[in-house]
DOLUM-792798 format. One line per 10 residues: number of its first residue (from 1); their letters; for each residue x, y, z of N, C-alpha, C, O, CB. Coordinates in steps of 0.02 Angstrom, whole numbers, plus 50000, padded with zeros to 5 digits. Atoms other than C-alpha are relative to their C-alpha. Glycine has a CB too. Example, Ala and Ser with C-alpha at 12.3 -4.5 7.8 and 13.67 -1.06 7.14 Angstrom:
REM DOLUM-792798
1	as	50045/49941/50000/50615/49775/50390/50045/50060/50000/50097/50059/50033/49950/50001/50062 ~ 49958/49941/49997/50684/49947/50357/49961/50055/50037/49986/50110/50045/50020/50023/49929 $
***
This chain:
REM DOLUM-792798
1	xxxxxxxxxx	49975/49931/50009/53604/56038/40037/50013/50033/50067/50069/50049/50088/49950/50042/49959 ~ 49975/49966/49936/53567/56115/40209/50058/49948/50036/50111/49978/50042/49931/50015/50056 ~ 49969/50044/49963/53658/55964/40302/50071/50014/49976/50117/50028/50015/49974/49929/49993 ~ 49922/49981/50023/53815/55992/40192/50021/50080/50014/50079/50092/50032/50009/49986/49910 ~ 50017/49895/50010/53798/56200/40192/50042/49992/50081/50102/49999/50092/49870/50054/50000 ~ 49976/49997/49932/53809/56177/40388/50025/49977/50037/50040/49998/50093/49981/50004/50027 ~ 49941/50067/49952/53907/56022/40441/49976/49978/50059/49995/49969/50117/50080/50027/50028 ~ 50062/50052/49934/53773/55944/40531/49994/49953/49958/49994/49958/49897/49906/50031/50031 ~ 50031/50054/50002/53727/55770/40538/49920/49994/50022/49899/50016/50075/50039/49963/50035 ~ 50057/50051/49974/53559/55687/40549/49994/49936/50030/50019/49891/49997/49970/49988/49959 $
11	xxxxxxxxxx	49988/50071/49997/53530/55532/40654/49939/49988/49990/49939/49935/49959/50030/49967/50060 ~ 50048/50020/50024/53344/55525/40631/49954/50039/49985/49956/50096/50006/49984/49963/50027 ~ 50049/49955/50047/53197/55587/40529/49972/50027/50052/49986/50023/50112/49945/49965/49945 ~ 50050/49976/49979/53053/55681/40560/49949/49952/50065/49916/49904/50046/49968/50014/49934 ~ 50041/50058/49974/52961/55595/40718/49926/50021/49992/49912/50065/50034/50018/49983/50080 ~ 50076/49980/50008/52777/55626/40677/49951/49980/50038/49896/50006/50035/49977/49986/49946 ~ 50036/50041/49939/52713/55496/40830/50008/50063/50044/49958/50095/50060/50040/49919/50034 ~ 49989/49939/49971/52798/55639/40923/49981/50071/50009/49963/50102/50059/50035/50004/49989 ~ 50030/49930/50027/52759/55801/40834/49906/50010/50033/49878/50056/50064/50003/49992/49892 ~ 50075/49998/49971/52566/55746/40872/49968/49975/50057/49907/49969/50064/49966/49975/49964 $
21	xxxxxxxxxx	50005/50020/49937/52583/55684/41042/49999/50069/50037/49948/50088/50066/50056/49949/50020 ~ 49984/49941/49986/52666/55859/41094/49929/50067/49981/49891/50105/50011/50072/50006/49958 ~ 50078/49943/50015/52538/55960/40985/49938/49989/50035/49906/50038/50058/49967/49996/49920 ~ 50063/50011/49960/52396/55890/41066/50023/50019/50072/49981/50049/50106/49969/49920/49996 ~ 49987/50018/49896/52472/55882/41259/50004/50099/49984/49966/50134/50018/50122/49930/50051 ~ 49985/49922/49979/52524/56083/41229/49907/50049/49939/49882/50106/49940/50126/50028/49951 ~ 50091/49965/50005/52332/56130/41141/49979/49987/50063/49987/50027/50109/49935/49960/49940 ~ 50048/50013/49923/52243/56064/41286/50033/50069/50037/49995/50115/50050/50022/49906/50058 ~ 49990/49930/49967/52340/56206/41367/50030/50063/49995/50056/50100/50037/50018/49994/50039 ~ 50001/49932/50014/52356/56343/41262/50076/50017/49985/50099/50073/49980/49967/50041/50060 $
31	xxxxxxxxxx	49942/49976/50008/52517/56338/41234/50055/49996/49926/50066/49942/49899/50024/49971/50052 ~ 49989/50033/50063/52617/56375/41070/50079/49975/49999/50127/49991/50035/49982/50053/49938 ~ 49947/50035/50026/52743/56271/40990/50049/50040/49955/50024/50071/49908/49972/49946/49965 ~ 49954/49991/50032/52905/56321/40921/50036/49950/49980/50076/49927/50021/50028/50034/50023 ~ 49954/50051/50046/52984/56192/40794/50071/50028/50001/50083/50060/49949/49974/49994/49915 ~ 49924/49988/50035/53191/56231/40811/50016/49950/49943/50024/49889/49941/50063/49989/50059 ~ 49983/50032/50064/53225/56200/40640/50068/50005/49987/50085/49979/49934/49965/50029/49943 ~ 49912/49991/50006/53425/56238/40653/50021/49955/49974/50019/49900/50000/50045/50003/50059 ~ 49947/50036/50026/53528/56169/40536/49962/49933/49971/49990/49884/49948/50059/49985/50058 ~ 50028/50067/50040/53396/56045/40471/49965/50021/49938/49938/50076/49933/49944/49955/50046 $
41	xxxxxxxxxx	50022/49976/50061/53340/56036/40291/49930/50035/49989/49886/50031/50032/50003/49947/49961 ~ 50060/49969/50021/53202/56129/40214/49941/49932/49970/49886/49948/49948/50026/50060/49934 ~ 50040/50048/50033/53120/55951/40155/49964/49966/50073/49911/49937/50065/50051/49943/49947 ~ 50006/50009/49945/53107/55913/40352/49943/50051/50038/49897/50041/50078/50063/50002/50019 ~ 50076/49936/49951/53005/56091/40402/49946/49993/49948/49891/49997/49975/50021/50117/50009 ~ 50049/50039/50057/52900/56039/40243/49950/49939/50035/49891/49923/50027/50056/49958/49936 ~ 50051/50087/49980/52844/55872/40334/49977/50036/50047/49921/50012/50056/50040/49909/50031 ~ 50022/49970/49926/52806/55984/40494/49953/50030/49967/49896/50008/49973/50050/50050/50050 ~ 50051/49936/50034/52719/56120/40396/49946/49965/49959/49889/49988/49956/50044/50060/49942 ~ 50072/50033/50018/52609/55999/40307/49956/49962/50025/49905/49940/50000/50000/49971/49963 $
51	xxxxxxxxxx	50054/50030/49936/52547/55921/40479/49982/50046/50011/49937/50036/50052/50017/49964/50067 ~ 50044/49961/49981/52492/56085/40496/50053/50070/50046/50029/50124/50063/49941/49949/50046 ~ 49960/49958/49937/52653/56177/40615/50026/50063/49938/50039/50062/49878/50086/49942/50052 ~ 49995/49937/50026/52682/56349/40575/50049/50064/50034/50057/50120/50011/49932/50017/49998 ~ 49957/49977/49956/52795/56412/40700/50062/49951/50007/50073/49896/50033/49964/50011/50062 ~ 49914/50036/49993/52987/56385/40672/50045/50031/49993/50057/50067/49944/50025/49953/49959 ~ 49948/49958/49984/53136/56447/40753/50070/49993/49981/50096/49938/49972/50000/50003/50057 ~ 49924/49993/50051/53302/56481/40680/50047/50041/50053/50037/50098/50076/49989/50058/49909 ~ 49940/49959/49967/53463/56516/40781/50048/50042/49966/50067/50089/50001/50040/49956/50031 ~ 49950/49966/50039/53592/56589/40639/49945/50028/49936/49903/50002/49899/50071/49942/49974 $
61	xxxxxxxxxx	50061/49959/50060/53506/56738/40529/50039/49970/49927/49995/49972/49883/50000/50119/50003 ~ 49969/50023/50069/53612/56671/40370/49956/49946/49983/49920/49944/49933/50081/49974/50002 ~ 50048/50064/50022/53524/56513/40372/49911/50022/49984/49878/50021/49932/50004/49938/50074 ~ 50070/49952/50013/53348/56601/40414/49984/50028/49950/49926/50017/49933/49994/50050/50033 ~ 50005/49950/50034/53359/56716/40295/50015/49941/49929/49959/49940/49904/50054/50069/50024 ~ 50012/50065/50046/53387/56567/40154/49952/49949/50014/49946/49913/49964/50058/49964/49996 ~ 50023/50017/49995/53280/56480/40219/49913/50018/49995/49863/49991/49972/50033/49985/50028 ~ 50075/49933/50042/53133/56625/40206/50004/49994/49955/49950/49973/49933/49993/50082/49999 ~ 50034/49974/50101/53139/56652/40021/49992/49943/49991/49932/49941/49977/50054/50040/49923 ~ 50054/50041/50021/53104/56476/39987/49958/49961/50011/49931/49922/49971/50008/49979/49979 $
71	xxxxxxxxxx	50070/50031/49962/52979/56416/40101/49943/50045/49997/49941/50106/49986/50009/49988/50082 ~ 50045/49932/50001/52819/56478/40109/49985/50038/50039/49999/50021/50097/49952/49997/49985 ~ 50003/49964/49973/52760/56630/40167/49966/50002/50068/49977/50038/50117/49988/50026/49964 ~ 50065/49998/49948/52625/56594/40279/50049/49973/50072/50025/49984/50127/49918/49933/49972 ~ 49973/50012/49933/52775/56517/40414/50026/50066/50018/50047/50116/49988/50056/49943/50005 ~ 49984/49941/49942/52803/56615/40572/50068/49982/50004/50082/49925/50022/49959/49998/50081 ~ 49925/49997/49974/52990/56639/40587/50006/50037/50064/49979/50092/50070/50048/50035/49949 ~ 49964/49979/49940/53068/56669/40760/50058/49978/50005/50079/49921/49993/49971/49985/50055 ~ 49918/49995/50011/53245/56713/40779/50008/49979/50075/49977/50010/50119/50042/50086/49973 ~ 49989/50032/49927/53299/56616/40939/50068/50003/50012/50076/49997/50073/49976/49923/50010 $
81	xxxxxxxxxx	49958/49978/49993/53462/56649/40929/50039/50063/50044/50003/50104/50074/49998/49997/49959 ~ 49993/49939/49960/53588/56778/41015/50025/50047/49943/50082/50045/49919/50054/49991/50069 ~ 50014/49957/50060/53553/56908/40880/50052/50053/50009/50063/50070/50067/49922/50032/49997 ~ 49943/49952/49987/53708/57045/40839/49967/50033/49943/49942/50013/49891/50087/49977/49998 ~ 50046/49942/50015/53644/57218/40809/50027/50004/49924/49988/50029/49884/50011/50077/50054 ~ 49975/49989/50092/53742/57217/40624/49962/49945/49965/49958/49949/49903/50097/49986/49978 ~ 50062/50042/50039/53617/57072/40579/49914/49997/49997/49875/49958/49970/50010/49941/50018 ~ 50073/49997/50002/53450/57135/40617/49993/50021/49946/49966/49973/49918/49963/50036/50046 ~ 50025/49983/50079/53423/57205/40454/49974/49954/49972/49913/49953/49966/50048/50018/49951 ~ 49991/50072/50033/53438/57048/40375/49943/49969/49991/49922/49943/49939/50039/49953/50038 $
91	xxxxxxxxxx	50063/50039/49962/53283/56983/40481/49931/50050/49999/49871/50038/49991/50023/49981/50090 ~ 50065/49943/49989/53170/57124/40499/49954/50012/49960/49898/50033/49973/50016/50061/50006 ~ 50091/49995/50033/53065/57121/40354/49953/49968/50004/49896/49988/49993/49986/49998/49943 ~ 50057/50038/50003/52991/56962/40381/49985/49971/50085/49930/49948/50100/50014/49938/49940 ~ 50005/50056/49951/53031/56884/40567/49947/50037/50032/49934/50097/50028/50068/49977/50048 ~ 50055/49996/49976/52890/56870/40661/50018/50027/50076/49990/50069/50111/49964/49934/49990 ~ 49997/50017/49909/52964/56843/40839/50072/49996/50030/50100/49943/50043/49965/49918/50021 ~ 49927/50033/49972/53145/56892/40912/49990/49988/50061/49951/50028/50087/50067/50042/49998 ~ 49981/50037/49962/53178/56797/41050/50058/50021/50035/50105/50039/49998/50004/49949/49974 ~ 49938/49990/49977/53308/56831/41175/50035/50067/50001/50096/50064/49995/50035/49961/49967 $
101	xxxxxxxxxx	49969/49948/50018/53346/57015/41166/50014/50026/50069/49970/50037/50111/49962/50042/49951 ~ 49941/49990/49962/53479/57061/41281/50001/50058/50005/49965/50067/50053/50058/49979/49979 ~ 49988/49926/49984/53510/57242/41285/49962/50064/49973/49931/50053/49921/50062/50011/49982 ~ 50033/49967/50024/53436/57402/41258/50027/50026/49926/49988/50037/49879/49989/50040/50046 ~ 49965/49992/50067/53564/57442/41115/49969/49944/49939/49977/49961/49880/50086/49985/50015 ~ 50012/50040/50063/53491/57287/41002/49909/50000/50006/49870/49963/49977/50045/49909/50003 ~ 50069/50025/50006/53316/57320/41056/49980/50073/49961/49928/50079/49928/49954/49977/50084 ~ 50005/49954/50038/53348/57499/40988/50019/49978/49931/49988/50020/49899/50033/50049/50024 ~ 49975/50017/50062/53412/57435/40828/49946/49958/49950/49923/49966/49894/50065/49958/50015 ~ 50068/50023/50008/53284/57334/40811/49930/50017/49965/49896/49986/49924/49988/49999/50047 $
111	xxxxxxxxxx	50050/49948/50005/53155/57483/40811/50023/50037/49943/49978/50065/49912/49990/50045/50064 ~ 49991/49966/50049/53261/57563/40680/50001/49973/49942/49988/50001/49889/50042/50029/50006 ~ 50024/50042/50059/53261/57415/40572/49943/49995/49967/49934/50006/49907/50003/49948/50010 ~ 50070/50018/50006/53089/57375/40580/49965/50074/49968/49933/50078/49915/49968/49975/50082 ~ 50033/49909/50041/53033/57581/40543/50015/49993/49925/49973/50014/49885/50057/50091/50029 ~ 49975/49999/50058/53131/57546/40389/49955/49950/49948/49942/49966/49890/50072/49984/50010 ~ 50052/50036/50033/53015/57398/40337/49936/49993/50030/49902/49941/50032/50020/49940/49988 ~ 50072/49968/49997/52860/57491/40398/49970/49938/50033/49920/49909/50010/49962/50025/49920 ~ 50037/50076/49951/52837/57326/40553/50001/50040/50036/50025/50097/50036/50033/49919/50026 ~ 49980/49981/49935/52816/57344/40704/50017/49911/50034/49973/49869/50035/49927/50054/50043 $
121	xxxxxxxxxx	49980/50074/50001/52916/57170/40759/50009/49995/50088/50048/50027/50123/50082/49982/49945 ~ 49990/50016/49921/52880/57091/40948/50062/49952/50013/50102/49916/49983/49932/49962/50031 ~ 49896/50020/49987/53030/57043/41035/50000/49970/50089/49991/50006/50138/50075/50111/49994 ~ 49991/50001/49914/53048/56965/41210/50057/49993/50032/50101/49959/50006/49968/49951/50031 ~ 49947/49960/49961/53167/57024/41334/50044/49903/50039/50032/49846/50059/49944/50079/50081 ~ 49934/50075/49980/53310/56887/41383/50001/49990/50058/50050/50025/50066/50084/50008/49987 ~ 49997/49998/49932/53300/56855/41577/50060/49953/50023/50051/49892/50019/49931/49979/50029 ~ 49946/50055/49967/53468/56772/41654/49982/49977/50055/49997/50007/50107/50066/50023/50015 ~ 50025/50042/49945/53378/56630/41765/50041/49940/50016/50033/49912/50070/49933/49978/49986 ~ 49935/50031/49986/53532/56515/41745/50052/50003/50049/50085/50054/50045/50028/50010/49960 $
131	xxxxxxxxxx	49916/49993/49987/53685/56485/41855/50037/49985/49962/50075/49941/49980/50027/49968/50046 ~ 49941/50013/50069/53789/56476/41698/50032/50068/49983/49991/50113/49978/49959/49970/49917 ~ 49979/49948/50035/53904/56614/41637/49994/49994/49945/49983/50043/49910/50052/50017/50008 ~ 50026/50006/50097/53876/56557/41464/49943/50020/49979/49939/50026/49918/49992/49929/49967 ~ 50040/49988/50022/53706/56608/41469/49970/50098/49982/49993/50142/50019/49970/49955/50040 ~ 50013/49919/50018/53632/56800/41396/49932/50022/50041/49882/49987/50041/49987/50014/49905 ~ 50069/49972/49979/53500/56902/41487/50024/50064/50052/50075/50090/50074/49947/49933/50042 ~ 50007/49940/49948/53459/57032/41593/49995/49959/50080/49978/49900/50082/49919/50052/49979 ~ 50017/50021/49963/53455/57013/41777/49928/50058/50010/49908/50093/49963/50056/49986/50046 ~ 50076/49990/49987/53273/57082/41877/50041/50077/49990/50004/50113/49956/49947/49967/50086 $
141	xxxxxxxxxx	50020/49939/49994/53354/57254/41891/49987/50020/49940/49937/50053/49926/50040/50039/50030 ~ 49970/49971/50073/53430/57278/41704/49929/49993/49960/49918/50040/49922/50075/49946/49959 ~ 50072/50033/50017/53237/57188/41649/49948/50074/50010/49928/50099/49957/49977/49924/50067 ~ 50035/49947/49985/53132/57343/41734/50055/50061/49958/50053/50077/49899/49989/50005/50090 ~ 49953/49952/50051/53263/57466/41674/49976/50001/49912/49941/50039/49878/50088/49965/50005 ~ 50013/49999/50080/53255/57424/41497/49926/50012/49981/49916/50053/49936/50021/49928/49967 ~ 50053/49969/50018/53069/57433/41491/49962/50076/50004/49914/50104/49977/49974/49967/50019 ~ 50013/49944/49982/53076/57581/41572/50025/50052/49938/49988/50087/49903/50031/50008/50068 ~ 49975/49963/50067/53194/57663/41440/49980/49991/49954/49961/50043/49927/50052/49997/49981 ~ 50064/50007/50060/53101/57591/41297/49938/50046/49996/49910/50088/49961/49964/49930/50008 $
151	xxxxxxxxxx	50097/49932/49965/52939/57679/41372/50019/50073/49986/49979/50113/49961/49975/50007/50125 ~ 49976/49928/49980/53043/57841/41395/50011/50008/49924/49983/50059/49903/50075/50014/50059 ~ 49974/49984/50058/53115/57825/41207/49966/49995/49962/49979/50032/49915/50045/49978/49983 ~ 50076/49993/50027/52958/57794/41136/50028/49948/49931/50039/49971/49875/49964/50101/49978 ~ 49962/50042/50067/53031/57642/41014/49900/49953/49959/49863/49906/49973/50093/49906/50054 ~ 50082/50025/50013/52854/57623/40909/49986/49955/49951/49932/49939/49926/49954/50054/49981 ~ 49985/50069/50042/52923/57485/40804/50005/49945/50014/49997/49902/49970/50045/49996/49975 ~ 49994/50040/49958/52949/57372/40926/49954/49981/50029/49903/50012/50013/50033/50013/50032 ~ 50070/50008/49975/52820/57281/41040/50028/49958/50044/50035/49899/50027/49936/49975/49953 ~ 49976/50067/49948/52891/57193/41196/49955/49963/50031/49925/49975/50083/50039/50018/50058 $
161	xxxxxxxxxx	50078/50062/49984/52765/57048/41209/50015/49962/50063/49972/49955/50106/49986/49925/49929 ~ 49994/50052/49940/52855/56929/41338/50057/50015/50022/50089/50066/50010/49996/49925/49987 ~ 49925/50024/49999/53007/56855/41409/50018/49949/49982/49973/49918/49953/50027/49998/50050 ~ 49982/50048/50008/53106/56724/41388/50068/49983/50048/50104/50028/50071/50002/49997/49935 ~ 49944/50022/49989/53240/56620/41457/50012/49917/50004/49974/49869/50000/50016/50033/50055 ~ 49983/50088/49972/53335/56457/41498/50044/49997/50044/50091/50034/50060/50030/49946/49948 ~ 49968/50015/49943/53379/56365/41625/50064/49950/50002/50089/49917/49958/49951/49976/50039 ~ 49919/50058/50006/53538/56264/41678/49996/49952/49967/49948/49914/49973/50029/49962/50063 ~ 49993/50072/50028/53591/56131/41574/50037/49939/50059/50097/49931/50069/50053/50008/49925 ~ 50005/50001/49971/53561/56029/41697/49948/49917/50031/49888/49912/50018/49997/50059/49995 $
171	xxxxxxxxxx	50045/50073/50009/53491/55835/41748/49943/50019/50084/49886/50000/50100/50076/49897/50009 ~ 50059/49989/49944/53427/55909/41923/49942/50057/49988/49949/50118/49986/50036/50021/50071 ~ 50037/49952/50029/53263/55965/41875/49966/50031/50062/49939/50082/50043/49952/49973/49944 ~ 50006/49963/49921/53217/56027/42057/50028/50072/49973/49990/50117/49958/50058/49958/50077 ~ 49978/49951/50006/53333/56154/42020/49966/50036/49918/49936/50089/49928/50076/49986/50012 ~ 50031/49970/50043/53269/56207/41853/49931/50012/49989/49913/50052/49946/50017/49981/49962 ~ 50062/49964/49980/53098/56222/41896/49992/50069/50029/49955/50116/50019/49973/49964/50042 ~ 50003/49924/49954/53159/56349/42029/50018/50068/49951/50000/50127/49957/50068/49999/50072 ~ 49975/49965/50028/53242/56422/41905/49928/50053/49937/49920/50112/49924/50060/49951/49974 ~ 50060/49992/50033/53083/56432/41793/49923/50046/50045/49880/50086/50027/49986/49919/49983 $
181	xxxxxxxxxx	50051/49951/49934/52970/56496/41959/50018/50070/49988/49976/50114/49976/50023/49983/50096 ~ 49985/49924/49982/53087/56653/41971/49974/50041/49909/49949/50094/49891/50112/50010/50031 ~ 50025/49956/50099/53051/56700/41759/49928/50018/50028/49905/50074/50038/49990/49926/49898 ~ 50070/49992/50009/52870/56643/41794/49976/50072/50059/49924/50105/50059/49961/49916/50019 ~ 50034/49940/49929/52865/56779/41963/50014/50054/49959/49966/50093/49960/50048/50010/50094 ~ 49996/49932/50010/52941/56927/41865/49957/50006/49941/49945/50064/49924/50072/50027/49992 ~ 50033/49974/50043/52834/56902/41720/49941/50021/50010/49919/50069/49978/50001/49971/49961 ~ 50042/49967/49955/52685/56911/41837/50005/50056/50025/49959/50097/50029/49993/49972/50040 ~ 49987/49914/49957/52767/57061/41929/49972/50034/49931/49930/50077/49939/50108/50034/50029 ~ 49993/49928/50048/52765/57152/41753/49905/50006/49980/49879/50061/49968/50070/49983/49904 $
191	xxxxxxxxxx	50049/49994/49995/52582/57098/41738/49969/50014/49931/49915/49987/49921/49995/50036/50045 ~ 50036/49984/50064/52547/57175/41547/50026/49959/49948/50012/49980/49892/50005/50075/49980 ~ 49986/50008/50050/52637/57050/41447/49953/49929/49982/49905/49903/50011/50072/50005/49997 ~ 50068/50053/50028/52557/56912/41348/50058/49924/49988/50038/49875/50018/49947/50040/49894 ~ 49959/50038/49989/52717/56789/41309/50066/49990/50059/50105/50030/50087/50012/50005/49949 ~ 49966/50021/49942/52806/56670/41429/50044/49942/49982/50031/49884/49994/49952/49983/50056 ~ 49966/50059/50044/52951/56582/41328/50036/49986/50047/50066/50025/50085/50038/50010/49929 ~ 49961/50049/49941/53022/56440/41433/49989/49928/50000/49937/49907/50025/49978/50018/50071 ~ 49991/50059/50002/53070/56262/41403/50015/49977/49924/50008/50000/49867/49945/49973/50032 ~ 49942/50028/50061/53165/56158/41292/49981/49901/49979/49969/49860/50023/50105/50009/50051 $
201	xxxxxxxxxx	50016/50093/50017/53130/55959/41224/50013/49964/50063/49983/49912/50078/50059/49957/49934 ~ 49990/50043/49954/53224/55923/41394/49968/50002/50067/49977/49963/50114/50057/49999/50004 ~ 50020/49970/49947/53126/56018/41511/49927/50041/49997/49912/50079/50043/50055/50041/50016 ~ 50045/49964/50007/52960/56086/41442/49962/50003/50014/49925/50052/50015/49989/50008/49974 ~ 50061/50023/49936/52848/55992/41545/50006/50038/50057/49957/50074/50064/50006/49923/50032 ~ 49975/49954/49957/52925/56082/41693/49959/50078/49993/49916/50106/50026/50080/50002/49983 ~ 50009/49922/50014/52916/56256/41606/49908/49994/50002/49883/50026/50048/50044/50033/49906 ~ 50064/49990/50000/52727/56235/41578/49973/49985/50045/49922/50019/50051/49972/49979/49961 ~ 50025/50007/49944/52682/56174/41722/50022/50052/50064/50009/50040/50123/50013/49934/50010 ~ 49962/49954/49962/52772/56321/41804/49948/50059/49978/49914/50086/50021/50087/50007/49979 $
211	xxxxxxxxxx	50035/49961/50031/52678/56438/41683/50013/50026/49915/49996/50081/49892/50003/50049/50045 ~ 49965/49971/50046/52754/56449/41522/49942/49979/49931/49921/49923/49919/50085/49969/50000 ~ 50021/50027/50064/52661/56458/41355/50028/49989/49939/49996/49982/49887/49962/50026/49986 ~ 49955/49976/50076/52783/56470/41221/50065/49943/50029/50104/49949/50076/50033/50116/49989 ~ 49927/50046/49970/52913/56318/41234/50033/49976/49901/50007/49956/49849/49962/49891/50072 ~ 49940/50018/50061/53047/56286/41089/50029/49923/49997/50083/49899/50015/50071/50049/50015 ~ 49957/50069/50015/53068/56116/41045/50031/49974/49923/49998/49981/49871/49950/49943/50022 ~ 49990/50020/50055/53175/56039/40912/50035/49901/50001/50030/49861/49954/50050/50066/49972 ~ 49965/50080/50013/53267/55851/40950/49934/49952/50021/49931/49890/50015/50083/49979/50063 ~ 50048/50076/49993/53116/55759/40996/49962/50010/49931/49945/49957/49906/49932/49992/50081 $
221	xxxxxxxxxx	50015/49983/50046/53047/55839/40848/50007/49947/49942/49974/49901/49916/50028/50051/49998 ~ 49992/50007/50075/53167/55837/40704/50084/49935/50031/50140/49940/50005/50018/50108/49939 ~ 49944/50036/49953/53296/55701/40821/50059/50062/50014/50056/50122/50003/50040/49924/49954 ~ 49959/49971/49959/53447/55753/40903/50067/50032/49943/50066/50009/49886/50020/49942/50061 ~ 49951/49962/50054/53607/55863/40807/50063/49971/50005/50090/49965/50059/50009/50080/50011 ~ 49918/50046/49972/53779/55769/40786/50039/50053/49951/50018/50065/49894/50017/49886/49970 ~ 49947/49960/50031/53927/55893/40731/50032/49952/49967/50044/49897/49993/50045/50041/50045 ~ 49932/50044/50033/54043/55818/40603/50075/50020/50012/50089/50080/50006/49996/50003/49921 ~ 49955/49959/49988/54208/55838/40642/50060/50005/49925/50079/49960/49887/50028/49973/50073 ~ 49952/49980/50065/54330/55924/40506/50046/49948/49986/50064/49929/50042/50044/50067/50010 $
231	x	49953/50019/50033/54450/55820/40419/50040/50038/49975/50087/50015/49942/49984/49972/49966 $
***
């Protein structure tokens, strides 16, 4: 169903040698796991969720949001995606954790969603640590700024827990470490937050060893994503 719905391929199952290699290496240090479940079936976060994983992230709220009503309740949804302020609604009654929030306009929107379903929903701030123009975030000034105006606007629905970002796609990991240093320095500068999302299936060793507790993995997981192409 999902695989057809979204025009994704599977090339291989659930790795579960994997899943409990990772879980163990990131307990030992405190760090939690995010399952990207994108575009893979609901019979797949089932095999995860009955080893016990409870944290899983969703890039497109359409899918999310079908994918909430029939799983169970007790999973943590985090929207990892680059979220557009006409779809927070959508998400706000149940997600646990947005990810990636870019501007003060969607972090206000956010706060007005969430008032509406009586949350208060944590959200971490997007940091552009990339040399990529393709990538979303704040740089260090726009980062202080926005918390500052948040503070000033008094948004009491909201709860800015961490940051997040990613780094170059990218085989020199020299450089994406550095890239990972400068997140890990400003989240230290800010000093009061509690999440430090950073690293990816290709790079998460890096990020944690940099400082990161919160890393998003999904292809070593649930394997890697093959597009089909239209006919």
């Amino acid at each position: 169903m999902w695989l057809l719905h979204f025009n994704y391929a599977v090339i291989m199952a659930i790795n579960i040698n994997a899943y409990q290699v990772i879980k163990n290496e990131l307990g030992l240090k405190n760090v939690t796991l995010v399952a990207v479940s994108k575009t893979k079936p609901v019979d797949d976060i089932m095999e995860l969720y009955h080893l016990g994983q409870r944290d899983f992230g969703e890039n497109y709220v359409q899918e999310l949001v079908e994918k909430a009503e029939i799983l169970p309740n007790d999973i943590n949804w985090h929207f990892i995606g680059h979220l557009q302020t006409n779809k927070v609604k959508l998400i706000a009654p149940f997600v646990q954790l947005i990810h990636g929030v870019d501007s003060l306009k969607l972090l206000k929107e956010i706060n007005k969603q969430a008032e509406k379903s009586n949350r208060v929903i944590d959200c971490l701030l997007q940091m552009h640590i990339a040399q990529e123009d393709t990538k979303f975030g704040f740089d260090m000034h726009e980062l202080i700024e926005t918390i500052k105006q948040s503070e000033e606007l008094n948004l009491k629905n909201v709860r800015i827990s961490g940051l997040m970002g990613m780094a170059s796609f990218t085989t020199d990991m020299a450089k994406v470490k550095s890239e990972f240093q400068l997140l890990n320095s400003m989240f230290d500068k800010l000093g009061n937050l509690k999440i430090l999302s950073m690293g990816m299936s290709s790079d998460y060793k890096i990020a944690i060893e940099v400082g990161s507790n919160m890393v998003r993995i999904g292809s070593l997981l649930f394997g890697v994503r093959e597009t089909k192409k239209n006919s």
